[in-house]
C-alpha positions as CSV (number, residue, x, y, z in Angstrom):
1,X,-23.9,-46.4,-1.2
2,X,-25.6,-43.7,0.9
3,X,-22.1,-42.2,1.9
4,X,-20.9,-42.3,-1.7
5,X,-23.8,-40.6,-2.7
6,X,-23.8,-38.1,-0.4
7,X,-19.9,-37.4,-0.8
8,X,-20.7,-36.9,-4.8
9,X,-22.9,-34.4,-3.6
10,X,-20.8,-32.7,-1.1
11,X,-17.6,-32.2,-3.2
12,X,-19.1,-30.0,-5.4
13,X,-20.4,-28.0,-3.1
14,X,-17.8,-27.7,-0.7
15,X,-15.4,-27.2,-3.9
16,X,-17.8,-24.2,-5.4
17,X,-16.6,-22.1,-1.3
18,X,-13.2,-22.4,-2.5
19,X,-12.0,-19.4,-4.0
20,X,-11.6,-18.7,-7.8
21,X,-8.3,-19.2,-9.6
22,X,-8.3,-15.8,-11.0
23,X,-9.1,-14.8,-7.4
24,X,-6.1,-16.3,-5.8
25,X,-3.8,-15.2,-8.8
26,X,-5.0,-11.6,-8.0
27,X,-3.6,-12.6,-4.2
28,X,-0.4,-11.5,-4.6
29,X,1.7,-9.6,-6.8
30,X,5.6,-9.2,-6.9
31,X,7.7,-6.4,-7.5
32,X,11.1,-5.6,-8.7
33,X,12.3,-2.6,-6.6
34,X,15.9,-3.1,-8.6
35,X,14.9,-0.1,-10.6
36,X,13.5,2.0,-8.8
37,X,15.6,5.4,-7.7
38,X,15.6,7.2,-4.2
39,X,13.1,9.5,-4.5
40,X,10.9,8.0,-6.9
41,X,8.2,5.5,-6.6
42,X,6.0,2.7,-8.9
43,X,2.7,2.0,-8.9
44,X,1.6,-1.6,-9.1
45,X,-1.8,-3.3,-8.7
46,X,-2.9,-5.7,-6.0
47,X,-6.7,-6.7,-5.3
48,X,-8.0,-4.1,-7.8
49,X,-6.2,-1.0,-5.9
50,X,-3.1,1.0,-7.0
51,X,-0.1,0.5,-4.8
52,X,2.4,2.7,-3.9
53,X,6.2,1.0,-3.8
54,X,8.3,4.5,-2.7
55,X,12.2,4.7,-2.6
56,X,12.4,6.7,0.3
57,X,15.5,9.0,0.0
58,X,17.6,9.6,3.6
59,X,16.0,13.2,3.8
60,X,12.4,11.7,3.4
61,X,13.4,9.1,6.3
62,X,14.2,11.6,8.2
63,X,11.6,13.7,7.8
64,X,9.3,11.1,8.0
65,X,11.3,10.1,11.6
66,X,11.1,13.5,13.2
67,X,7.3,14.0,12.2
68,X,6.6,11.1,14.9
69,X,6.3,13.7,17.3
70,X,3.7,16.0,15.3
71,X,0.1,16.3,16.1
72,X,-1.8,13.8,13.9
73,X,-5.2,13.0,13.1
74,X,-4.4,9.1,12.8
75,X,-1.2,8.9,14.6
76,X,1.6,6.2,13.6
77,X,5.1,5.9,13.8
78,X,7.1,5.9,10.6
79,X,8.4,2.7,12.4
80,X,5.6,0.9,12.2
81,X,4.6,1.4,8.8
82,X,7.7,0.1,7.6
83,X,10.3,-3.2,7.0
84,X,13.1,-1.7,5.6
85,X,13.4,2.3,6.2
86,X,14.1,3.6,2.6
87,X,11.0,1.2,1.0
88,X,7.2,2.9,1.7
89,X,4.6,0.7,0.8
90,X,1.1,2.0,0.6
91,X,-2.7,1.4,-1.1
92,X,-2.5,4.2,-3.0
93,X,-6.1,5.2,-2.0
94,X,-7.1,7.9,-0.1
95,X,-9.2,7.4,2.6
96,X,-11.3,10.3,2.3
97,X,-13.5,9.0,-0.8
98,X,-11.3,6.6,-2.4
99,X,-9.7,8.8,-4.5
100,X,-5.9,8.3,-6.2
101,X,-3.3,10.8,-4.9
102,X,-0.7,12.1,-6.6
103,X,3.3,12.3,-6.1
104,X,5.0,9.3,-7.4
105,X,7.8,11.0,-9.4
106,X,9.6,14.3,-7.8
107,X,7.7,16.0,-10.9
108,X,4.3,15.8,-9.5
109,X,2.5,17.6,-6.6
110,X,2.9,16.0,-3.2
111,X,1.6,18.4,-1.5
112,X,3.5,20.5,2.3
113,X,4.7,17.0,3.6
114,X,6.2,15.6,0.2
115,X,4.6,12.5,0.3
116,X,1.4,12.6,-1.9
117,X,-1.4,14.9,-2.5
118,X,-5.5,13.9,-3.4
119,X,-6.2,16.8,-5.6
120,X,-10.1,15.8,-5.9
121,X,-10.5,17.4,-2.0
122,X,-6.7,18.4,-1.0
123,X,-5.5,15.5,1.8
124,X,-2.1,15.8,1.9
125,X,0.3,12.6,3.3
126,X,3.6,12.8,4.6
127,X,6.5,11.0,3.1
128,X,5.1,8.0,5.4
129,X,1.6,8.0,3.9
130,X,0.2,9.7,7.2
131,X,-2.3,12.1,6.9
132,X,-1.3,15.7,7.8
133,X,-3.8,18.0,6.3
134,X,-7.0,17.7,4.7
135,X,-10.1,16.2,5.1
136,X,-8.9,12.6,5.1
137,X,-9.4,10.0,8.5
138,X,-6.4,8.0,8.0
139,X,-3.1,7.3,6.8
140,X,-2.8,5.5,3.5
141,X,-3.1,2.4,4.5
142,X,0.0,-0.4,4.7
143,X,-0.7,-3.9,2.5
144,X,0.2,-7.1,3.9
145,X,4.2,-7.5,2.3
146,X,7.6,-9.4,2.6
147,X,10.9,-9.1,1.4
148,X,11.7,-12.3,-1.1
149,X,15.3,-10.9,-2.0
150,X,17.2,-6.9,-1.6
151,X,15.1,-6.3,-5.0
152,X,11.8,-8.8,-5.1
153,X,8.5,-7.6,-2.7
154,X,5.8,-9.8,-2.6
155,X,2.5,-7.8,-1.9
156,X,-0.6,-9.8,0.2
């Protein structure tokens, strides 16, 4: 009786740690890159935050390639920050004060590196969401992601 009773008790409790369903739904998110062009990007949301999904277009690869070498205040290979070369995906926060850059569409400033530009204090990121200029710390910073299928991205 005494462990039935205290298993009654201890379900609820250990059930009430378990994380929310809305929580878990709010997880992940996937995204159809199928329509997205080369040189244009989507925002999404993941955890709350705006995410940057960027079709990188060869001359933004290879920008972002040959700025390896430049001096940075958070260094990072282009490499590194990426799965497949022409897909960037960022938090779409800027690391200054939390701020949303701009430079999604070709139409919008992104600043002297082409990627995006925070117009609340002027941190400009490169077409690899490093930081280049500005009073920014870091580089946007790179979600947990996967490639499902050539045109499905599963974010966190």
């Amino acid at each position: 009786m005494a462990a039935v009773g205290a298993g009654a008790v201890a379900w609820p409790l250990l059930n009430s740690m378990e994380p929310a369903a809305d929580t878990l739904a709010m997880s992940t998110t996937e995204v159809d890159v199928s329509g997205i062009a080369p040189g244009v990007g989507k925002t999404v949301m993941w955890q709350g935050k705006p995410v940057f999904v960027r079709h990188r277009t060869p001359e933004e690869i290879a920008e972002a390639q040959k700025a390896d070498s430049a001096q940075m205040v958070d260094p990072e290979k282009d490499s590194a920050r990426v799965q497949k070369p022409e897909w960037l995906i960022v938090v779409g926060v800027c690391t200054h004060l939390g701020c949303v850059p701009v430079g999604e569409t070709p139409t919008e400033n992104r600043g002297e590196f082409g990627g995006w530009f925070c117009p609340c204090h002027g941190s400009q990121y490169d077409t690899s969401g490093r930081i280049r200029k500005g009073p920014a710390p870091k580089n946007l910073a790179v979600p947990p992601y996967k490639f499902v299928s050539d045109t499905q991205v599963r974010i966190g």
